[in-house]
PyMOL Python script that loads the backbone (N, CA, C, O; Angstrom):
from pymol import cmd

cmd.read_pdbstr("""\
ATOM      1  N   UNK A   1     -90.985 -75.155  35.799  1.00  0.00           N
ATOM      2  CA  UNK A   1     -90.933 -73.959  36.617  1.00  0.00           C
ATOM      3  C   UNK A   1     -91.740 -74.218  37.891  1.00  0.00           C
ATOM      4  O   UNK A   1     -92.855 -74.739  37.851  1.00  0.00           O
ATOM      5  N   UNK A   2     -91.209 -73.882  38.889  1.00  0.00           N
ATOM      6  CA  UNK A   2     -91.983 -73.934  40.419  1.00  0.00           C
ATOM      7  C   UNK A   2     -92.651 -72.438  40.425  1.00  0.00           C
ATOM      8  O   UNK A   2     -92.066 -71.356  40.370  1.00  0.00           O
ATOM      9  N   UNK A   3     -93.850 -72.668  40.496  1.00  0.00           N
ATOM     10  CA  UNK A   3     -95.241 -71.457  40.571  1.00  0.00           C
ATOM     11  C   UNK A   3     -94.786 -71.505  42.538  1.00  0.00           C
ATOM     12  O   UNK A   3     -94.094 -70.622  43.045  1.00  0.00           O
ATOM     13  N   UNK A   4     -95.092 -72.148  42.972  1.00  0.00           N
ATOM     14  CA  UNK A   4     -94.481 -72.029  44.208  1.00  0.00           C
ATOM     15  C   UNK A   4     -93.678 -71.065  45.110  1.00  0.00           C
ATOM     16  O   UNK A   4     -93.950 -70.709  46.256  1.00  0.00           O
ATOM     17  N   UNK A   5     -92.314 -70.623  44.100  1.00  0.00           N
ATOM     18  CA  UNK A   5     -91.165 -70.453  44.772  1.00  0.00           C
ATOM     19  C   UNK A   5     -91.574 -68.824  44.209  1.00  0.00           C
ATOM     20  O   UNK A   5     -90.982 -67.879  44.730  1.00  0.00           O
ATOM     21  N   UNK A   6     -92.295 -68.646  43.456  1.00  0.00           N
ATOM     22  CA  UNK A   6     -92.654 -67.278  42.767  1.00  0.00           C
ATOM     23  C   UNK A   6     -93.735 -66.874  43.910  1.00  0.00           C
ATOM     24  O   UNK A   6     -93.702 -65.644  43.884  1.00  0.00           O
ATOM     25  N   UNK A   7     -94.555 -67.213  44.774  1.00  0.00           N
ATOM     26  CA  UNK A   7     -96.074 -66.686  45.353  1.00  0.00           C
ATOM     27  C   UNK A   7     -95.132 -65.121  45.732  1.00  0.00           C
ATOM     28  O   UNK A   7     -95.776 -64.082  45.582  1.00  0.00           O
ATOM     29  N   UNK A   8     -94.311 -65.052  45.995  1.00  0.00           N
ATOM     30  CA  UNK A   8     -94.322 -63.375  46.901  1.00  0.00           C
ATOM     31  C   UNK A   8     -94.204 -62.509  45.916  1.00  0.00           C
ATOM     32  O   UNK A   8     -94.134 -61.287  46.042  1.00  0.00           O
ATOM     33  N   UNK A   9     -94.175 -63.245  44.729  1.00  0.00           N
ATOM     34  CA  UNK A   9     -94.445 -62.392  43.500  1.00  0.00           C
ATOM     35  C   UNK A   9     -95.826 -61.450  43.225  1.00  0.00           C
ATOM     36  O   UNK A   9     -95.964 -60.247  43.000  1.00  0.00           O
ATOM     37  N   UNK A  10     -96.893 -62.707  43.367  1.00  0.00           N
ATOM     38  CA  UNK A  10     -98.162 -61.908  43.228  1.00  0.00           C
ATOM     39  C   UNK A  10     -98.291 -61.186  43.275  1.00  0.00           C
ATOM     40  O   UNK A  10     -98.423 -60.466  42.285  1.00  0.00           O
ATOM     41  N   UNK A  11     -98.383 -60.630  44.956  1.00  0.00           N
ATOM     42  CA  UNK A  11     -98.896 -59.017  45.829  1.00  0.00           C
ATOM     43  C   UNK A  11     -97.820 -57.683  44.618  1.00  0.00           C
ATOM     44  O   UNK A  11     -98.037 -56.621  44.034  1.00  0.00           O
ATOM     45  N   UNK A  12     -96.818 -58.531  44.789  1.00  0.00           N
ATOM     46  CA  UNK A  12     -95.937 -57.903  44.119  1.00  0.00           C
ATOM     47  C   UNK A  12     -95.905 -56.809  42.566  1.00  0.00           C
ATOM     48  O   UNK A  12     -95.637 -55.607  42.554  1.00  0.00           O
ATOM     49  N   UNK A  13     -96.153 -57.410  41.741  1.00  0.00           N
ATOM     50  CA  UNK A  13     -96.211 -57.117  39.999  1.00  0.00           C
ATOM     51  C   UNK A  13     -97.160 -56.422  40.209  1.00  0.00           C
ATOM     52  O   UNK A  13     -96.850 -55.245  40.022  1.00  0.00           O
ATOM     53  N   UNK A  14     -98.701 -56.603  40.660  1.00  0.00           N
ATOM     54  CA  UNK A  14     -99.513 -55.438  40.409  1.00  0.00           C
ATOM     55  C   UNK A  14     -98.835 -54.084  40.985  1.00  0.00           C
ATOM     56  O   UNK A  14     -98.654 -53.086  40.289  1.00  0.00           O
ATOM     57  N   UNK A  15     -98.449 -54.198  42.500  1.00  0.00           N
ATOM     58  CA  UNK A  15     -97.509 -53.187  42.932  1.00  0.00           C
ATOM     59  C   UNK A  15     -97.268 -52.613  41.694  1.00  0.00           C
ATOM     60  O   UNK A  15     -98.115 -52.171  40.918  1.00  0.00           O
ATOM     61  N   UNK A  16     -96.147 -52.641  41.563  1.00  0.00           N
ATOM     62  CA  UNK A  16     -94.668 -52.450  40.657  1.00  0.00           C
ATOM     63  C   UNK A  16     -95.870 -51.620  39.365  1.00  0.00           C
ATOM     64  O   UNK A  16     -95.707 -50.435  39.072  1.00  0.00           O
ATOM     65  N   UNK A  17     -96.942 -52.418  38.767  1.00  0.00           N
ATOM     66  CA  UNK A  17     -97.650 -52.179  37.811  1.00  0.00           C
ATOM     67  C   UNK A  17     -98.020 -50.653  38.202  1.00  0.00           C
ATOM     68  O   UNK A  17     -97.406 -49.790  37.574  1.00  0.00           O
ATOM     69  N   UNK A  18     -98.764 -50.313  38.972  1.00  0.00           N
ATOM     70  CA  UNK A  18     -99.335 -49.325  40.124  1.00  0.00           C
ATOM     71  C   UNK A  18     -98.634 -48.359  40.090  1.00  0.00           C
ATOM     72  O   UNK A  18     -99.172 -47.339  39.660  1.00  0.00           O
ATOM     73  N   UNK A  19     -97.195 -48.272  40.513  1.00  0.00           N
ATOM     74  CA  UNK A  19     -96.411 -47.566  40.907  1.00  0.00           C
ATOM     75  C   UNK A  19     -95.628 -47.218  40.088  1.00  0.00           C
ATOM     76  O   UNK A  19     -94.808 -46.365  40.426  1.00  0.00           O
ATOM     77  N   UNK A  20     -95.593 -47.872  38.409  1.00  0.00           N
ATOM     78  CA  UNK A  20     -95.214 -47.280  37.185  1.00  0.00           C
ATOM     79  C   UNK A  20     -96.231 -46.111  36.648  1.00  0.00           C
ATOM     80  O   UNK A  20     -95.871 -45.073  36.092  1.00  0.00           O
ATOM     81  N   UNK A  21     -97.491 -46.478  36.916  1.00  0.00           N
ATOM     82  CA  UNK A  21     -98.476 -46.409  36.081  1.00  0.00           C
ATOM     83  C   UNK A  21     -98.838 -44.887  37.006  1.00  0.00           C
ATOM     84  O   UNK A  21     -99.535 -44.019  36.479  1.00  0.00           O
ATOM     85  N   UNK A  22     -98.307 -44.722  38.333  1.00  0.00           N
ATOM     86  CA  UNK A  22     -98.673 -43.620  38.809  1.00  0.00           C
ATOM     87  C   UNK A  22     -97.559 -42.667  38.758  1.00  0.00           C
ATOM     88  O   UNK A  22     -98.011 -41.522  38.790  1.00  0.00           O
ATOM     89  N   UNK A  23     -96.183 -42.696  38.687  1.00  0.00           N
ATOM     90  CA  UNK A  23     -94.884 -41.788  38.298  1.00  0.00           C
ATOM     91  C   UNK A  23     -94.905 -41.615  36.753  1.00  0.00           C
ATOM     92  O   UNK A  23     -94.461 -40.596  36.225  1.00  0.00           O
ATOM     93  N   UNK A  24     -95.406 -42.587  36.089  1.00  0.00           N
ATOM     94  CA  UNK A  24     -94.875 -42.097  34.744  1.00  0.00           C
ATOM     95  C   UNK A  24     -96.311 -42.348  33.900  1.00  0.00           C
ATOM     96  O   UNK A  24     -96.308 -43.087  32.916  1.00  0.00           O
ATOM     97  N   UNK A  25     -97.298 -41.808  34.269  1.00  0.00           N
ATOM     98  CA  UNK A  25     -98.855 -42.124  33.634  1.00  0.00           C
ATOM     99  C   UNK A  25     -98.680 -41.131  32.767  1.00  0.00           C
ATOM    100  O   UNK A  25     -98.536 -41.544  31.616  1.00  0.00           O
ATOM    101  N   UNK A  26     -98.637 -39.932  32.894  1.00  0.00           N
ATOM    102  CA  UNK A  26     -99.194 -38.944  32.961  1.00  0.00           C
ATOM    103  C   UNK A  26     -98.287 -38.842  31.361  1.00  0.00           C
ATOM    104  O   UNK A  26     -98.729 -38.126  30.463  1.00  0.00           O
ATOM    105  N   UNK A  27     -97.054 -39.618  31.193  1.00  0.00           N
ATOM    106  CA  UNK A  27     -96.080 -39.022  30.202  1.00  0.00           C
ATOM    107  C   UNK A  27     -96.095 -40.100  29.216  1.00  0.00           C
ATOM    108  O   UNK A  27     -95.182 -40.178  28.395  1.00  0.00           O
ATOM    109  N   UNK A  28     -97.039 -40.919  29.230  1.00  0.00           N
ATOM    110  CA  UNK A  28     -97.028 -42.110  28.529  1.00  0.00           C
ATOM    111  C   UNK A  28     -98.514 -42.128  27.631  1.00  0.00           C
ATOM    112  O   UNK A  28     -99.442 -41.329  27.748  1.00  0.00           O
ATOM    113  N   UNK A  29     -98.425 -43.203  26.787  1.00  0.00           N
ATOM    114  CA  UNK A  29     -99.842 -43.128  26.306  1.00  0.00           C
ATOM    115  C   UNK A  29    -100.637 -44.014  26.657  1.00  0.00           C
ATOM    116  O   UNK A  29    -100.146 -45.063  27.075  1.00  0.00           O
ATOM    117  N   UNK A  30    -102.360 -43.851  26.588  1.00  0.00           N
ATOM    118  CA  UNK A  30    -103.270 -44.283  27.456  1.00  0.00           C
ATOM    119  C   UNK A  30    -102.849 -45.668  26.920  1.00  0.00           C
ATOM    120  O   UNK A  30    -102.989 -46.585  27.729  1.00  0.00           O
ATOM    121  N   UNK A  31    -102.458 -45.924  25.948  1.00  0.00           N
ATOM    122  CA  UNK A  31    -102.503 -47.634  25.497  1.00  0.00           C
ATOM    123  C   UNK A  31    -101.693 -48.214  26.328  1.00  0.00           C
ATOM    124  O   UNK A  31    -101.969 -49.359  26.685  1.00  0.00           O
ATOM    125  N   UNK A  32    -100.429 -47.524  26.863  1.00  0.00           N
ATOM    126  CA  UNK A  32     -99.155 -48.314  27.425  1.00  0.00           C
ATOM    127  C   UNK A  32     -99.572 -48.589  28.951  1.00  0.00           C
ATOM    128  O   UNK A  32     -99.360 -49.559  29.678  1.00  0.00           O
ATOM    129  N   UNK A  33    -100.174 -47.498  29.144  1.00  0.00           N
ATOM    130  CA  UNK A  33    -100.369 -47.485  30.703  1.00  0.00           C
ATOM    131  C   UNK A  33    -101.437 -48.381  31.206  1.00  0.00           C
ATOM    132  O   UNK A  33    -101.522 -48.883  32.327  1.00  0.00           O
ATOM    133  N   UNK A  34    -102.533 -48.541  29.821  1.00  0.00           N
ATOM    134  CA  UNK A  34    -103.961 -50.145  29.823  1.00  0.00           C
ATOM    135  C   UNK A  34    -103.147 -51.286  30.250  1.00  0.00           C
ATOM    136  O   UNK A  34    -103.177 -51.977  31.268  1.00  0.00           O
ATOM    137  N   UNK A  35    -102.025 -51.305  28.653  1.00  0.00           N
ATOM    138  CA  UNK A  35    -101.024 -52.455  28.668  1.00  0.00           C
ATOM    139  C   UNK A  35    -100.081 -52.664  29.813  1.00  0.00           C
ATOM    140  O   UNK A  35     -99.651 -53.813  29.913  1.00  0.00           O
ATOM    141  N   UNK A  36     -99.666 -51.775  30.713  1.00  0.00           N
ATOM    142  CA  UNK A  36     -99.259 -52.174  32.156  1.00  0.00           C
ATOM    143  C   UNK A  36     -99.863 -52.738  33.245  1.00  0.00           C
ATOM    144  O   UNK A  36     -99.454 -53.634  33.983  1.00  0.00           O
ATOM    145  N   UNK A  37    -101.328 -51.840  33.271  1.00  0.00           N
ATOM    146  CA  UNK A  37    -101.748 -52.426  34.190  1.00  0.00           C
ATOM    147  C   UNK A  37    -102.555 -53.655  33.844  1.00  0.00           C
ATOM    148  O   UNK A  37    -102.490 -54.598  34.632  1.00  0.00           O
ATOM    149  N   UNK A  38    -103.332 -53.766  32.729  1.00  0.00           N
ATOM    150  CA  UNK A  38    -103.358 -55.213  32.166  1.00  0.00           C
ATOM    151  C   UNK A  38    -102.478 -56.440  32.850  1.00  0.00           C
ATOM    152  O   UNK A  38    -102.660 -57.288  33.724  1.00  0.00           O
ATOM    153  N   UNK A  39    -101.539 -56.087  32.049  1.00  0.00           N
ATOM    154  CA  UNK A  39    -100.072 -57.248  31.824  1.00  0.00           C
ATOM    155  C   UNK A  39     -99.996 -57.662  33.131  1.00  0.00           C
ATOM    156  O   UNK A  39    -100.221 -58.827  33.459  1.00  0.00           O
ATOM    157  N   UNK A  40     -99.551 -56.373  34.270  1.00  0.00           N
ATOM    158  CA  UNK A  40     -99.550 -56.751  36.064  1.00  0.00           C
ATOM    159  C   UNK A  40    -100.134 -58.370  36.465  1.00  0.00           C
ATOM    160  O   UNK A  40     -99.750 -59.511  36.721  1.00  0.00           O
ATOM    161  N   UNK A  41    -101.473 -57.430  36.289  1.00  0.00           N
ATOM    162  CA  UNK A  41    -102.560 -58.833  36.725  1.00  0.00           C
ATOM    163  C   UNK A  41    -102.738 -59.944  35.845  1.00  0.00           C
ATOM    164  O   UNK A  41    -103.263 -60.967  36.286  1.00  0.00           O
ATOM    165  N   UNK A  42    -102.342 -59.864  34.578  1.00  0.00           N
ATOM    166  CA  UNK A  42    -102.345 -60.766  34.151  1.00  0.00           C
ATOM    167  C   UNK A  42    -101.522 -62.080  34.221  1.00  0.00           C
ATOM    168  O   UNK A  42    -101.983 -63.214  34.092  1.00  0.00           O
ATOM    169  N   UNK A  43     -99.985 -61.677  34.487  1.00  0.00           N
ATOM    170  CA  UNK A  43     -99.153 -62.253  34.662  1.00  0.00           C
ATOM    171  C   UNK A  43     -99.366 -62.689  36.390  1.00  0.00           C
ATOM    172  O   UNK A  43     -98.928 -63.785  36.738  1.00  0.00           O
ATOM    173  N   UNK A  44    -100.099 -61.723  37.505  1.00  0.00           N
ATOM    174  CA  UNK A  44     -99.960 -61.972  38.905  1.00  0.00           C
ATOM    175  C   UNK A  44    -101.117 -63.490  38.903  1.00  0.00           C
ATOM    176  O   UNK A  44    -100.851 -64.592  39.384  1.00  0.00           O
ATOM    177  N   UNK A  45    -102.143 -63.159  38.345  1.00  0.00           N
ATOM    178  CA  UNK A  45    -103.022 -65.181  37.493  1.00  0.00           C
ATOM    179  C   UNK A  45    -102.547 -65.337  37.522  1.00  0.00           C
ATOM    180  O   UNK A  45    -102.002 -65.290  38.625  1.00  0.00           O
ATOM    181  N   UNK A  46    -101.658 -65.937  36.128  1.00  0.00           N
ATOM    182  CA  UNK A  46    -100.675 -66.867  35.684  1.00  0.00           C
ATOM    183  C   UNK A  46     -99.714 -67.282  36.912  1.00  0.00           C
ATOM    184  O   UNK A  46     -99.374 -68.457  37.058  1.00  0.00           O
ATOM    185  N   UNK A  47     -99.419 -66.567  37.525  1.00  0.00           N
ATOM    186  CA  UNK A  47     -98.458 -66.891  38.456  1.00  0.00           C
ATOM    187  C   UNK A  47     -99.197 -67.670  39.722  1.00  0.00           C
ATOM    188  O   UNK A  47     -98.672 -68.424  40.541  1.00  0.00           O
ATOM    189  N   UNK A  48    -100.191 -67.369  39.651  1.00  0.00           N
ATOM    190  CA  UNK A  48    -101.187 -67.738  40.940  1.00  0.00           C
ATOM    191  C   UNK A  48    -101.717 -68.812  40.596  1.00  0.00           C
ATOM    192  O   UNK A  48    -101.604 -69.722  41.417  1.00  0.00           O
ATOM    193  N   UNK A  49    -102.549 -69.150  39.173  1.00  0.00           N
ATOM    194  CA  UNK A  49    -102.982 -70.076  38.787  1.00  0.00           C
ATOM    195  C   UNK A  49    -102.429 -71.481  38.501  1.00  0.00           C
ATOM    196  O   UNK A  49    -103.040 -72.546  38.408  1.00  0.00           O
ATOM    197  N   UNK A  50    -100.755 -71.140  38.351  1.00  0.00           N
ATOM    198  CA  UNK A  50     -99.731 -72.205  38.424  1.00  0.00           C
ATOM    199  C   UNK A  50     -99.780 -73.041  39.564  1.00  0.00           C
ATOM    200  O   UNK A  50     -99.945 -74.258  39.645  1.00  0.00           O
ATOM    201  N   UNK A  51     -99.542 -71.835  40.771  1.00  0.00           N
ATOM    202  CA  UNK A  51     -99.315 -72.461  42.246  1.00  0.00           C
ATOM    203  C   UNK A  51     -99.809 -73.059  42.435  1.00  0.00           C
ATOM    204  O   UNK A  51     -99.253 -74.099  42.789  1.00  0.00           O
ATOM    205  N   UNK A  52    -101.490 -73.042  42.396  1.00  0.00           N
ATOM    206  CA  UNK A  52    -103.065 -73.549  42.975  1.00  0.00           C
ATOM    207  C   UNK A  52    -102.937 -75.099  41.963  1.00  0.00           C
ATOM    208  O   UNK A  52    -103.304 -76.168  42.451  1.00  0.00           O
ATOM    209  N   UNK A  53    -102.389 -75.018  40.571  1.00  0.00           N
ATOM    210  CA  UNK A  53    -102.205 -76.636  39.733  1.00  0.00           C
ATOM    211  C   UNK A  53    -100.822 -77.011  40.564  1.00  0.00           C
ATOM    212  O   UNK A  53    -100.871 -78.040  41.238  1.00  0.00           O
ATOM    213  N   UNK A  54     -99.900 -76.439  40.564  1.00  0.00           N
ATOM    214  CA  UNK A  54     -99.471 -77.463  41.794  1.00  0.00           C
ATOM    215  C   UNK A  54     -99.034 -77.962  42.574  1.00  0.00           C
ATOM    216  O   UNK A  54     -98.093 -78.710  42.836  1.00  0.00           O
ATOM    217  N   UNK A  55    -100.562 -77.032  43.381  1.00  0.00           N
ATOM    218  CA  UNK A  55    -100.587 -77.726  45.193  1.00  0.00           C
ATOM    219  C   UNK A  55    -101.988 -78.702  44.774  1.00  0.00           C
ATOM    220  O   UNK A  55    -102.528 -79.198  45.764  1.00  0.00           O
ATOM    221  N   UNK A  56    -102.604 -79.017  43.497  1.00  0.00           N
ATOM    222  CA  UNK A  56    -103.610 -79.709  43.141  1.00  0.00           C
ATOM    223  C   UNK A  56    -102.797 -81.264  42.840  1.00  0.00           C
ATOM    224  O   UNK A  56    -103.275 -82.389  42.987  1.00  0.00           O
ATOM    225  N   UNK A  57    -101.838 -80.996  42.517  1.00  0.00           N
ATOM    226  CA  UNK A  57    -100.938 -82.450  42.000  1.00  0.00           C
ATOM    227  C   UNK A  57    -100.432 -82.668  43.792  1.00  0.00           C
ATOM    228  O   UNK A  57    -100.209 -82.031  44.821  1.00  0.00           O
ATOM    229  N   UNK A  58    -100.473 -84.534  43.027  1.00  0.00           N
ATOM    230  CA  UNK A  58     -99.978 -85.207  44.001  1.00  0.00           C
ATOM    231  C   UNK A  58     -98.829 -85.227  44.960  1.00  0.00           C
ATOM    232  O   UNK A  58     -98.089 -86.088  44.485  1.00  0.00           O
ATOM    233  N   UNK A  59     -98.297 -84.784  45.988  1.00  0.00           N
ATOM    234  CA  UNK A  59     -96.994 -84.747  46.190  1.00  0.00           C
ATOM    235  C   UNK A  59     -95.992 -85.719  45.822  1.00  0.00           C
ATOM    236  O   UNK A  59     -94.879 -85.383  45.417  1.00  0.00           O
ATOM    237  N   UNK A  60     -96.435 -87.148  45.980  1.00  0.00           N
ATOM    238  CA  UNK A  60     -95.749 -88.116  45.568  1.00  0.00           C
ATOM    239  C   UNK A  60     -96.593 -88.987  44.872  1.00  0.00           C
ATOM    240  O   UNK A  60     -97.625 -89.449  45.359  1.00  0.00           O
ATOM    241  N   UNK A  61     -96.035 -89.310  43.338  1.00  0.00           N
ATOM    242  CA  UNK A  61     -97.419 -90.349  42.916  1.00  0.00           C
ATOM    243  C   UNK A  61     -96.565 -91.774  43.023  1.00  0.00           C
ATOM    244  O   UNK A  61     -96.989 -92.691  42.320  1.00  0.00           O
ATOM    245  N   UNK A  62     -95.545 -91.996  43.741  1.00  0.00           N
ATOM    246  CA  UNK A  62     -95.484 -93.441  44.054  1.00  0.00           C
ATOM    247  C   UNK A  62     -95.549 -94.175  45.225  1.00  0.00           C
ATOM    248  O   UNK A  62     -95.528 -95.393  45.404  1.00  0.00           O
ATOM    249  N   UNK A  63     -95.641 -93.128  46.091  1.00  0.00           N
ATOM    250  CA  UNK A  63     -95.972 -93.439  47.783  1.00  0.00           C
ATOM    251  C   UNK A  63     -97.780 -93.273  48.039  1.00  0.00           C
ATOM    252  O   UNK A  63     -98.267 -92.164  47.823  1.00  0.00           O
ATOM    253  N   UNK A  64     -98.432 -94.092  48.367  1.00  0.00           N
ATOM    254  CA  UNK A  64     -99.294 -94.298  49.171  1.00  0.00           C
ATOM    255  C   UNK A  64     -99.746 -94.494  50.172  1.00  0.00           C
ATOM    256  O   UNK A  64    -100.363 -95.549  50.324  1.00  0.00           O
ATOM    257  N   UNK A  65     -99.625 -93.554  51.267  1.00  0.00           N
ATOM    258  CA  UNK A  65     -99.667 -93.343  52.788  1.00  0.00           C
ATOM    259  C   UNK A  65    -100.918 -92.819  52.969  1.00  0.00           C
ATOM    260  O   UNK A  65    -101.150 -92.299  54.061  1.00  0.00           O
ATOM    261  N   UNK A  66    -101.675 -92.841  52.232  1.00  0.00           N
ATOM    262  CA  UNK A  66    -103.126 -92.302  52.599  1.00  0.00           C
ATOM    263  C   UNK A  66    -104.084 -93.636  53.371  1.00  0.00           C
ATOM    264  O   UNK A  66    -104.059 -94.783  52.927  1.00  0.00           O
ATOM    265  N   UNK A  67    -104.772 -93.283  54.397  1.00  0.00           N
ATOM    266  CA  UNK A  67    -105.438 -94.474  54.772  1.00  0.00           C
ATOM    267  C   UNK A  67    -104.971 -95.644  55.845  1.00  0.00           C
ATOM    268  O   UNK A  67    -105.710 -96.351  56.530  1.00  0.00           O
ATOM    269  N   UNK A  68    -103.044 -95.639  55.770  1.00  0.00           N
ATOM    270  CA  UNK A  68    -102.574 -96.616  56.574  1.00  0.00           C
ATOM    271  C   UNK A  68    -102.984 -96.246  57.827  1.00  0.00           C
ATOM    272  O   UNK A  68    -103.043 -95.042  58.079  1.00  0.00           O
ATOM    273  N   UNK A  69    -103.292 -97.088  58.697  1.00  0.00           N
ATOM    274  CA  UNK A  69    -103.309 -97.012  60.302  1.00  0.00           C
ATOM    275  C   UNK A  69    -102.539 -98.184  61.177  1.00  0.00           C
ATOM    276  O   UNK A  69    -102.338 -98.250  62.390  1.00  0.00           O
ATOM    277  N   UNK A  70    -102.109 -99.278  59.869  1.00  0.00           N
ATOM    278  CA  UNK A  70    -101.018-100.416  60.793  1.00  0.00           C
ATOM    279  C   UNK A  70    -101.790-101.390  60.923  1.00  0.00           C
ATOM    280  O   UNK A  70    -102.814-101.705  60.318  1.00  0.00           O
ATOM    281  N   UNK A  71    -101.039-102.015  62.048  1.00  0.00           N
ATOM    282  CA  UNK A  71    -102.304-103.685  61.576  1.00  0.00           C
ATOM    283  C   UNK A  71    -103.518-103.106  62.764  1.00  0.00           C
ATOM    284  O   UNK A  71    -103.311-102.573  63.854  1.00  0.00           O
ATOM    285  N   UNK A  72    -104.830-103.439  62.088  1.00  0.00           N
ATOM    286  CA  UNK A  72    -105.474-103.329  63.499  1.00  0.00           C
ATOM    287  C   UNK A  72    -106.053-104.284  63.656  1.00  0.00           C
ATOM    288  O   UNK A  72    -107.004-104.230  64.437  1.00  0.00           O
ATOM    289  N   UNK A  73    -105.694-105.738  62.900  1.00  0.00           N
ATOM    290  CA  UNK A  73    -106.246-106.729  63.689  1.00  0.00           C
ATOM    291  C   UNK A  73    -105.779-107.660  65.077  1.00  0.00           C
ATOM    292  O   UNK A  73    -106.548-108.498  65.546  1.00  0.00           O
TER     293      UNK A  73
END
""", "prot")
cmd.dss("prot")
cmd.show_as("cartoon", "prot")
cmd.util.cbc("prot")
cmd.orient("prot")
């Protein structure tokens, strides 16, 4: 899975979490509405914490272009 292609997700799910949790709070029970807004952020991590492992990995682990500058003798 690309954590990547998900980032506009983040801002997102808590939204969505928020905006359940404020139309339909009131008719729900306190557990469901913990368990929403819980879940939101929990899943908006997970989604975040993916990205950040990896933009931590190598882009390419068989190219080594780090360091070249050509001949400089």
């Amino acid at each position: 899975m690309n954590f990547l292609d998900l980032i506009w997700a983040i801002p997102l799910i808590p939204v969505v979490g928020f905006v359940t949790n404020g139309l339909f709070g009131k008719k729900m029970p306190k557990t469901a509405v913990a368990a929403i807004a819980a879940g939101a952020v929990l899943i908006a991590f997970c989604i975040s914490a993916g990205a950040v492992f990896q933009l931590a990995q190598p882009a390419h682990s068989g190219s080594n272009t780090v360091g070249r500058a050509g001949n400089l003798a």
